[in-house]
C-alpha positions in Angstrom: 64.1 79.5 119.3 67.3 77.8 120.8 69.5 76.3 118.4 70.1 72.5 118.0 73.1 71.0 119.3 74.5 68.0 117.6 76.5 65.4 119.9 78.6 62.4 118.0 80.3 59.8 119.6 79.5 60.2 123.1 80.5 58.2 126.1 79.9 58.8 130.3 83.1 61.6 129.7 82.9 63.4 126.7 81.6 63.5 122.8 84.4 63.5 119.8 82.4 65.6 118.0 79.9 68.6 118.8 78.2 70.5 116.5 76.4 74.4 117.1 75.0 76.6 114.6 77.5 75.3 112.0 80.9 75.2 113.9 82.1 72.0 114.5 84.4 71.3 118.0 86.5 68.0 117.8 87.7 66.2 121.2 91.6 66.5 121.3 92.8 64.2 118.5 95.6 61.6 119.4 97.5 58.4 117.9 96.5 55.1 117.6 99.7 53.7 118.0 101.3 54.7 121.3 104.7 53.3 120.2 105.0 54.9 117.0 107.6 57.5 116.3 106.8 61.1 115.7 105.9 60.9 112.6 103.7 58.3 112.8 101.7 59.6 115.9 101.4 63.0 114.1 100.4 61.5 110.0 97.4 59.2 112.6 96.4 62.1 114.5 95.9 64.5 110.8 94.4 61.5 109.7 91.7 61.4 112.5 90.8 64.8 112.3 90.4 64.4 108.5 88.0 61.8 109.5 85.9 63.5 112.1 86.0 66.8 110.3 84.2 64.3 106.9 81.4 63.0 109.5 80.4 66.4 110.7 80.1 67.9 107.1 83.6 69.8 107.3 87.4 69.3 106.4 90.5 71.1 107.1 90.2 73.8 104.6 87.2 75.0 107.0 89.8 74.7 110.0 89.0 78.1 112.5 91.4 77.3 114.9 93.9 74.7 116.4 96.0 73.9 119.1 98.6 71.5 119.0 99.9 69.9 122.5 103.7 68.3 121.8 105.0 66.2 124.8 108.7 67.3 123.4 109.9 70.1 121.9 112.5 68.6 120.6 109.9 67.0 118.1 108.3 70.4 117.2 110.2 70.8 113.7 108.7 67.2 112.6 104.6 68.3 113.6 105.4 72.1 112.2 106.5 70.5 108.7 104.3 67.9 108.7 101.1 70.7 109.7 102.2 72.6 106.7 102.3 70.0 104.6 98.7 69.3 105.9 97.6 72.3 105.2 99.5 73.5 102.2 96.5 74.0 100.0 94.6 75.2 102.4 94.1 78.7 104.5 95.7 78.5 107.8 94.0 78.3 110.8 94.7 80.2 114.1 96.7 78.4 115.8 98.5 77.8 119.4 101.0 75.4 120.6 101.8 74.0 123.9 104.4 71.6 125.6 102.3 69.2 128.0 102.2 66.3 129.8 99.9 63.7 128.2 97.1 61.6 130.0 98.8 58.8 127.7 103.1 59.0 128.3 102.9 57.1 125.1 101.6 59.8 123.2 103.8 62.2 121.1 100.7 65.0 120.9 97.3 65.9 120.6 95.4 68.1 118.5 92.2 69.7 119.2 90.5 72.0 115.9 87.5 73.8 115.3 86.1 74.2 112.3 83.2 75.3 110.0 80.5 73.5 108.4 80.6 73.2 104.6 77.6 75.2 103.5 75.1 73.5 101.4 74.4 76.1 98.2 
C-alpha cells in the first residue's frame, strides 16, 4: 500500500505545504512586507507559519525541526529573542541557522519548519 501524499497550495514551482504519513513540510516562510524592519519581517514570517502549520492539522508545539536563513547577522539577537518568545511554551525544535543571500534583497529571513500532525484521539 503506498501512502497518500497531501499537496496544498501548489503553483508550476513548488507547494507551501506537503503532507506524508503525518509530518507536515512547510515551503520557506518569508515577510509580507519587504520594507519592514526586523522585527516586523520576523513577527509576519511566525505568523505564517502559525497559519500554515493550523491548515495542515499542526502548530508549533509539534515543530520537528527548523532552520532559520538571516540575510544579516547583525539582526540574529532580534529573530533569536523573538523565536524564543515564540516558542516559550512550547518544546524546542531542532534547529539550524544560516546567513544567506535572499531571492528577495528585501527580505530580512526565511524560515522553513517541519512538523507533526496533531493526532486525532
Amino acid at each position: 500500500m503506498t501512502a497518500h501524499i497531501q499537496r496544498f497550495d501548489s503553483n508550476d514551482y513548488l507547494s507551501e505545504i506537503t503532507i506524508f504519513n503525518q509530518v507536515v513540510y512547510l515551503a520557506g516562510q518569508v515577510p509580507n512586507t519587504d520594507t519592514a524592519d526586523i522585527q516586523t519581517q520576523t513577527k509576519e514570517v511566525l505568523d505564517n507559519i502559525d497559519a500554515m502549520l493550523a491548515k495542515a492539522n499542526s502548530d508549533k508545539s509539534r515543530l520537528l525541526t527548523a532552520q532559520i536563513f538571516i540575510k544579516d547577522l547583525a539582526d540574529f539577537a532580534v529573530v533569536n529573542s523573538m523565536w524564543g518568545d515564540w516558542l516559550a511554551d512550547c518544546p524546542k525544535p531542532t534547529r539550524a541557522t544560516v546567513k544567506a543571500e535572499l531571492v528577495n534583497p528585501l527580505w530580512k529571513l526565511e524560515i522553513v519548519v517541519v512538523a507533526a500532525q496533531n493526532t486525532i484521539d
